[in-house]
C-alpha positions in Angstrom: 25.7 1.1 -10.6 22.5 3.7 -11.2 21.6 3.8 -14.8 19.6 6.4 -14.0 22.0 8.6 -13.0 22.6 8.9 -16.9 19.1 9.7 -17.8 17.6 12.2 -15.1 16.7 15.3 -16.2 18.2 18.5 -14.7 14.5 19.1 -13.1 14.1 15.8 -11.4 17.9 16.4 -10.5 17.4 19.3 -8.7 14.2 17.8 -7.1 16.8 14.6 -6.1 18.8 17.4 -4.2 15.8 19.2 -2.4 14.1 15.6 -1.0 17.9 14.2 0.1 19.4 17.3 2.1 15.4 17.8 3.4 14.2 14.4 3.3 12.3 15.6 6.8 10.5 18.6 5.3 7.3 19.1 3.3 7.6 19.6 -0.4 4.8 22.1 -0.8 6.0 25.2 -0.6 9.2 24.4 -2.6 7.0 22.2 -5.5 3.7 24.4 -5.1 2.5 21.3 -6.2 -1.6 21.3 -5.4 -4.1 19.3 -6.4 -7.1 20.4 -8.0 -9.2 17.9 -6.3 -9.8 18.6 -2.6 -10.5 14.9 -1.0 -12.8 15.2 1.7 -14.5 11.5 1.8 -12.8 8.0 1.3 -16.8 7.7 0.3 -16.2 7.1 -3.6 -12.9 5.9 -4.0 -10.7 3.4 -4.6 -7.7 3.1 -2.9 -4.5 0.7 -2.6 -2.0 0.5 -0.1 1.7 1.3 -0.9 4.7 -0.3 0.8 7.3 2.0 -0.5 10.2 0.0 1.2 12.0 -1.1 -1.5 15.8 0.2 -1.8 19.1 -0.6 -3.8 22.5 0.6 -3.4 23.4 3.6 -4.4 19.9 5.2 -4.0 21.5 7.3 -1.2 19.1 5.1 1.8 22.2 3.4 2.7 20.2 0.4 3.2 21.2 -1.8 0.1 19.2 -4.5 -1.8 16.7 -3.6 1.2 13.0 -5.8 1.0 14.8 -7.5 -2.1 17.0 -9.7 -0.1 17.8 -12.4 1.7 20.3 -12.6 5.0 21.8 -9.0 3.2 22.3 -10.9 -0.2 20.7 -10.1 -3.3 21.7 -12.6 -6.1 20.6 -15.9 -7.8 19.3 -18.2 -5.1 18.8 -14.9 -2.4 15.8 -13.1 -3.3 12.1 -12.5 -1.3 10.5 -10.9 -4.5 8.4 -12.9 -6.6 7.5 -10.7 -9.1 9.3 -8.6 -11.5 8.2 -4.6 -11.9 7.9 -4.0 -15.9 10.9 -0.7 -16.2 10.6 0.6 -19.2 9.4 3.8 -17.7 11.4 4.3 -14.4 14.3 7.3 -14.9 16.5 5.6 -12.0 17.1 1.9 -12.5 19.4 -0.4 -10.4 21.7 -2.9 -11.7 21.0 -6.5 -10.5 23.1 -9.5 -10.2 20.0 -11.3 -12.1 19.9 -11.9 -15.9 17.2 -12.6 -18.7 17.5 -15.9 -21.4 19.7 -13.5 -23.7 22.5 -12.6 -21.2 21.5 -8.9 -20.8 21.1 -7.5 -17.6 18.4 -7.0 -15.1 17.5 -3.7 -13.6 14.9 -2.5 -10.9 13.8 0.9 -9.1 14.5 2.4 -5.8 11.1 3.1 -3.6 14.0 5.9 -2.4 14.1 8.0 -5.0 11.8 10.4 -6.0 11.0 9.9 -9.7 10.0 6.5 -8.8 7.1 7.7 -7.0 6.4 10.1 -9.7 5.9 7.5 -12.1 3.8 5.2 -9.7 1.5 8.5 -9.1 1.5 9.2 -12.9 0.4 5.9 -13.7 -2.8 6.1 -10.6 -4.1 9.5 -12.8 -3.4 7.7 -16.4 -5.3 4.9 -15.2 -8.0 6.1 -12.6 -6.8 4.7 -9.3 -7.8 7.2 -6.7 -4.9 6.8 -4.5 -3.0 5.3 -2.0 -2.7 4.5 2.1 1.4 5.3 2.6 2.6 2.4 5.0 4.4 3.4 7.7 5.8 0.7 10.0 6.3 1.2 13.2 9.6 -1.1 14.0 10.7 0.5 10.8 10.0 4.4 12.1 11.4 3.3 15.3 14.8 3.0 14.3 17.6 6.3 12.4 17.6 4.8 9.2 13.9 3.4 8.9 12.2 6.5 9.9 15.0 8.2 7.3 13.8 6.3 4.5 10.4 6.3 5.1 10.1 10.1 5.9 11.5 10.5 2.2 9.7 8.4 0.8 6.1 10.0 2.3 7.8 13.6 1.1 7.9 12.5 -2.4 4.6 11.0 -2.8 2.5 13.7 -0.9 4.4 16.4 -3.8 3.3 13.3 -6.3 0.0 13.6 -4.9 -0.6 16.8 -5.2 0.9 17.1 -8.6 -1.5 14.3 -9.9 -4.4 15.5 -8.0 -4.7 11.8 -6.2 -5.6 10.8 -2.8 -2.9 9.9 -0.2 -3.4 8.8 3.6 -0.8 7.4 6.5 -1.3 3.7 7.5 0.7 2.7 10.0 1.4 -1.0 10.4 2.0 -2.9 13.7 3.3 -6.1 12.8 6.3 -6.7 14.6 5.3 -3.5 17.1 6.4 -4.3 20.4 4.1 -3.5 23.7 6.0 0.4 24.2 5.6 1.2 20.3 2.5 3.2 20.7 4.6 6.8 22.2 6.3 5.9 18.4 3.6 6.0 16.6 1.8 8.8 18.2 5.3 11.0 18.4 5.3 10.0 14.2 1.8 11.6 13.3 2.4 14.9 15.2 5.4 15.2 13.3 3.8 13.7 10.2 0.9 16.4 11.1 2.9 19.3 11.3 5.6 18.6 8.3 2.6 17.8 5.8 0.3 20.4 6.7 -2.7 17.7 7.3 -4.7 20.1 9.3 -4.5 22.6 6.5 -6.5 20.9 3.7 -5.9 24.1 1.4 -2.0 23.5 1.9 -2.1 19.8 1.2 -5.6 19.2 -0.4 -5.0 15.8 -1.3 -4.4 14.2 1.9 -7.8 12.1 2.6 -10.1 13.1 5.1 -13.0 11.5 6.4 -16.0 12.5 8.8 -14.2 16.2 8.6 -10.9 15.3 10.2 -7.8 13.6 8.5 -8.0 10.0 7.9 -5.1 7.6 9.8 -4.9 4.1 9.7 -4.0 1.7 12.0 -3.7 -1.9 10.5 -3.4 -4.9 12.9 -5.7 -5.2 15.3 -7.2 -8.2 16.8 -5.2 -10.9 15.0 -4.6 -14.3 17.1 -1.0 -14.6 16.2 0.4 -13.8 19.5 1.7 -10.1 18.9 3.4 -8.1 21.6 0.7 -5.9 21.6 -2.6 -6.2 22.3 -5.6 -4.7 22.8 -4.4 -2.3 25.3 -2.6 -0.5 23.0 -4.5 -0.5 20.6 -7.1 1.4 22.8 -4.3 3.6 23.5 -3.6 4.8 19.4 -7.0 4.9 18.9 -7.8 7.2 22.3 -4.3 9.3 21.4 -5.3 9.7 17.3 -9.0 10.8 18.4 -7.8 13.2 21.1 -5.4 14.4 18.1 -8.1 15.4 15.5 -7.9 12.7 13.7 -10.5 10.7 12.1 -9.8 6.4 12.1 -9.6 3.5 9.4 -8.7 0.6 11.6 -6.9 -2.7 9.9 -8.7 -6.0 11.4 -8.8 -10.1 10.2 -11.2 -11.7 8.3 -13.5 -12.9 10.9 -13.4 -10.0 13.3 -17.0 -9.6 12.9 -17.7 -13.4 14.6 -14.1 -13.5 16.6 -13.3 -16.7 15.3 -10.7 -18.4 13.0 -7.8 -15.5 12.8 -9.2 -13.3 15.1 -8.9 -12.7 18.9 -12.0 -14.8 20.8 -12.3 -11.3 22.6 -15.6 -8.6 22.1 -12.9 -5.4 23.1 -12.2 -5.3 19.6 -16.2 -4.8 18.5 -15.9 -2.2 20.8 -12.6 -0.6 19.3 -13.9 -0.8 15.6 -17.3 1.0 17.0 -14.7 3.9 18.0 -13.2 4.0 14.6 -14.8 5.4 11.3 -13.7 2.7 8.7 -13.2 -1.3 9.1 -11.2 -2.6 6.9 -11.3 -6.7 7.1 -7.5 -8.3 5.7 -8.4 -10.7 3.2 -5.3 -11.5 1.9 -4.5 -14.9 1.4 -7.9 -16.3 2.6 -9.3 -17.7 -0.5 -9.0 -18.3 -4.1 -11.0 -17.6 -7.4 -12.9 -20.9 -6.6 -13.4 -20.6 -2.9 -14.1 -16.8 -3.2 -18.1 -17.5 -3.5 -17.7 -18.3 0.4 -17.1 -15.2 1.1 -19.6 -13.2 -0.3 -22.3 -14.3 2.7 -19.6 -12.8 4.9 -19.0 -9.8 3.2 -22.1 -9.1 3.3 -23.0 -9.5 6.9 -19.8 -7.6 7.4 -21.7 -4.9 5.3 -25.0 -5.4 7.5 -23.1 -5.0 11.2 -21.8 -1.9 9.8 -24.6 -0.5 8.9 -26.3 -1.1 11.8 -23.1 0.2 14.5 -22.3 3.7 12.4 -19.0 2.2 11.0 -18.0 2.7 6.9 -16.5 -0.4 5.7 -14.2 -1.2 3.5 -13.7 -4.9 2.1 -10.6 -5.7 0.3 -9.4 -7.0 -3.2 -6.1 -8.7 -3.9 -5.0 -9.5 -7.5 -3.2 -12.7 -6.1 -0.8 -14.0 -4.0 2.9 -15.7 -4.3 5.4 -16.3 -1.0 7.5 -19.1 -3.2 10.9 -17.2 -2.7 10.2 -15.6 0.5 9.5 -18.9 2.1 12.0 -20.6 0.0 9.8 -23.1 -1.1 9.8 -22.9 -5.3 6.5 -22.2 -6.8 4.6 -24.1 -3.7 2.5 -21.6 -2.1 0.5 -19.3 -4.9 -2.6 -18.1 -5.4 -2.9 -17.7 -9.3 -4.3 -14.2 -11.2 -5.8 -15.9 -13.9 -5.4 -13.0 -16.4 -7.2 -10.7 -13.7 -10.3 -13.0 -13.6 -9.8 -13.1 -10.0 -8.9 -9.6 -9.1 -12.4 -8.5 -11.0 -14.2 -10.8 -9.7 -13.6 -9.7 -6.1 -13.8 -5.9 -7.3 -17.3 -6.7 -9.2 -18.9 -8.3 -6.1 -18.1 -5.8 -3.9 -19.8 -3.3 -6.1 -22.8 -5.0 -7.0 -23.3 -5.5 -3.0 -23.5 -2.1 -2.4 -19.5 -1.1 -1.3 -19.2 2.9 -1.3 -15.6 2.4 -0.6 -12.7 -0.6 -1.7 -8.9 -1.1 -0.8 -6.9 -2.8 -2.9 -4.0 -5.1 -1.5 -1.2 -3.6 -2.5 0.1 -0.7 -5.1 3.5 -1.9 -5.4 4.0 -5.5 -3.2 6.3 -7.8 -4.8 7.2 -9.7 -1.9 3.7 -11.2 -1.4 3.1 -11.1 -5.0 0.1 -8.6 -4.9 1.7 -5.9 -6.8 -1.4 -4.0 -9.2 1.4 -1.3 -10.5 3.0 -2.4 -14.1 4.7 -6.2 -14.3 7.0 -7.6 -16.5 6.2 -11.1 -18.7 9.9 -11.6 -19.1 11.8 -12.1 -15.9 15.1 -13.0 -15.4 16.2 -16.5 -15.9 15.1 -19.0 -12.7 17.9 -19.9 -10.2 17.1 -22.6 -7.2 15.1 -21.2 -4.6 14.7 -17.7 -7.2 12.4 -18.3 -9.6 9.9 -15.3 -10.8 6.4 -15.3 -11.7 6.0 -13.9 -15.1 2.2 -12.2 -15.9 0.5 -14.8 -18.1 0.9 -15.0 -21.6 -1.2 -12.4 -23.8 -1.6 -10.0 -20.7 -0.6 -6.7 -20.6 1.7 -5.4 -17.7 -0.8 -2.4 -17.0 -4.1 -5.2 -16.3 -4.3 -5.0 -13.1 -4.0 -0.7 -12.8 -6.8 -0.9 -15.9 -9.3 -3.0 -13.6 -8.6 -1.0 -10.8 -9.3 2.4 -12.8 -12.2 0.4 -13.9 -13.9 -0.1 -10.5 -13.3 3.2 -9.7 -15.4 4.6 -12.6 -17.8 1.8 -11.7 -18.3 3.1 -7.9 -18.6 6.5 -8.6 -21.2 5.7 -11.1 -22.8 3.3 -8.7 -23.0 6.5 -6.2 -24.1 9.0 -8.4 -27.5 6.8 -9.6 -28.1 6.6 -5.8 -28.3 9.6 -5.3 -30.5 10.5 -8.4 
């Protein structure tokens, strides 16, 4: 049962009845919602990527407990979260089988619905995050109710967007993508394109452009996990975005730039990133707070071949990492936050060495345990093969959106002394 359906307003109610019976069509004519800030250049920003795929029933997705559960069951003991959103603020909250130490109930939001966006985009202006890359997988888009959900969910936050003057840009994500899901992908952005206005930066002048043209990107490239894709296709999105107009961020592992370790033993994909305008390396995973020192050498050659080849590049910061419940394996497989020590250490490196752009892994990931957005330090009681990860003692649920709006501030002032 929706608690929120007791505290809407009549505004955000009517707005609930616009985005549900046109979940298809662009909000900016009916919102006039437009942003004051006309984003041009990734080139001074700091951006996060934004899953959105979160659902719960009675949202209106029809899609259940969807990217909370397990085998279609959300309850003690079937869960893939690890984390726990702080709610205080959401106007639409979801009952949950879970409960906290006292007996009182546990709610959560609904990527679904629009006021949860307009809180996540409130919170990016309060706290200085730039924006965000909207994911957009393609098995997801492929199927009725996927592309549904996730044509909603881009309407709401590209009239959030524009009503909080932030930066917003498609990714689309391949994992999964079998060999014939490149006609889905390129079918999506035309219609993306044409509902959203991204040719017409004075209709929609927060979407992100870059090099002049719209900025897509395309994450998953050149990983060595056998995918059903290759590099075929990807030659084939890239070829099909540029002949569209757009301009390219492409998604590639770690150690693209030497083809080893998680990467494809294959130069095609030097070439592909050449034909791209952004590299974005997924670091993910790949190291802790003490291992993170390895990385700086490689960050910084990464830097150097881009430099040298005409490609911007954007490395990546994570706040940490946690697959216990999605892996079912307790509290085995976590990278810890340390209070944020680790997030700002990554964010204050890439700084120092020069970075013009970042990407932050992710706005709102639970799943992975990434999430930067508000988290709660009281979650619901532990149940075997459920147990939630709690932010530490002493800090605040809004850290980890403070240190991003931090290194914002920090990169545009880093930009502005260089070009004194």
């Amino acid at each position: 049962m929706s608690r929120g359906a007791r505290l809407h307003t009549s505004i955000l109610s009517a707005l609930t009845v616009i985005l549900t019976t046109g979940a298809g069509l662009s909000l900016m004519g009916q919102s006039r919602h437009l942003s004051s800030i006309t984003y041009d250049s990734y080139e001074g920003l700091v951006m996060a990527g934004y899953q959105g795929w979160f659902d719960a029933p009675g949202d209106g997705a029809g899609r259940g407990w969807y990217h909370y559960e397990r085998a279609g069951r959300f309850e003690p003991g079937y869960c893939t979260i690890d984390l726990w959103p702080e709610v205080d603020e959401y106007p639409d909250l979801y009952e949950t089988p879970f409960v906290f130490e006292d007996g009182t109930k546990a709610f959560l939001p609904s990527s679904h619905d629009y006021s949860t966006q307009d809180v996540h985009f409130r919170w990016m202006k309060e706290y200085g995050l730039d924006g965000v890359f909207m994911q957009r997988f393609v098995v997801e888009i492929a199927s009725k109710s996927g592309k549904a959900h996730f044509d909603k969910v881009l309407s709401s936050a590209m009239d959030c967007a524009n009503r909080y003057d932030r930066a917003i840009a498609v990714m689309y994500d391949l994992s999964g993508m079998p060999a014939n899901g490149v006609d889905v992908l390129l079918r999506d952005i035309q219609e993306v394109a044409r509902t959203h206005s991204l040719f017409d930066h004075s209709e929609n002048p927060s979407y992100l452009y870059h090099n002049g043209k719209p900025l897509v990107a395309v994450w998953g490239v050149g990983f060595n996990d056998n995918r059903k894709y290759g590099f075929k296709e990807a030659r084939e999105i890239i070829d099909g975005l540029r002949n569209l107009g757009f301009s390219i961020l492409l998604g590639v592992p770690t150690h693209w730039r030497d083809l080893s370790e998680d990467t494809i033993p294959d130069p095609v994909l030097h070439g592909l990133i050449k034909d791209c305008d952004i590299v974005m390396p997924w670091f993910v995973g790949r190291y802790t707070e003490k291992t993170y020192p390895k990385f700086h050498s490689l960050i910084r050659a990464d830097m150097k071949w881009a430099r040298k080849n005409g490609v911007d590049y954007a490395p990546l910061c994570y706040p940490g990492f946690s697959w216990a419940n999605m892996l079912r394996r307790g509290k085995g497989l976590q990278i810890p936050r340390n209070g944020g020590k680790f997030f700002s250490d990554q964010l204050d490196f890439c700084l120092q060495s020069g970075a013009k752009m970042l990407y932050i892994a992710m706005f709102d990931e639970i799943d992975e345990g990434t999430a930067i957005f508000k988290l709660a330090s009281r979650v619901p009681v532990p149940a075997p093969r459920s147990e939630f990860v709690p932010l530490e003692e002493g800090v605040p649920s809004d850290r980890y959106l403070f240190l991003a709006g931090e290194a914002s501030a920090k990169l545009k002032e880093n930009l502005k002394g260089k070009k004194k």
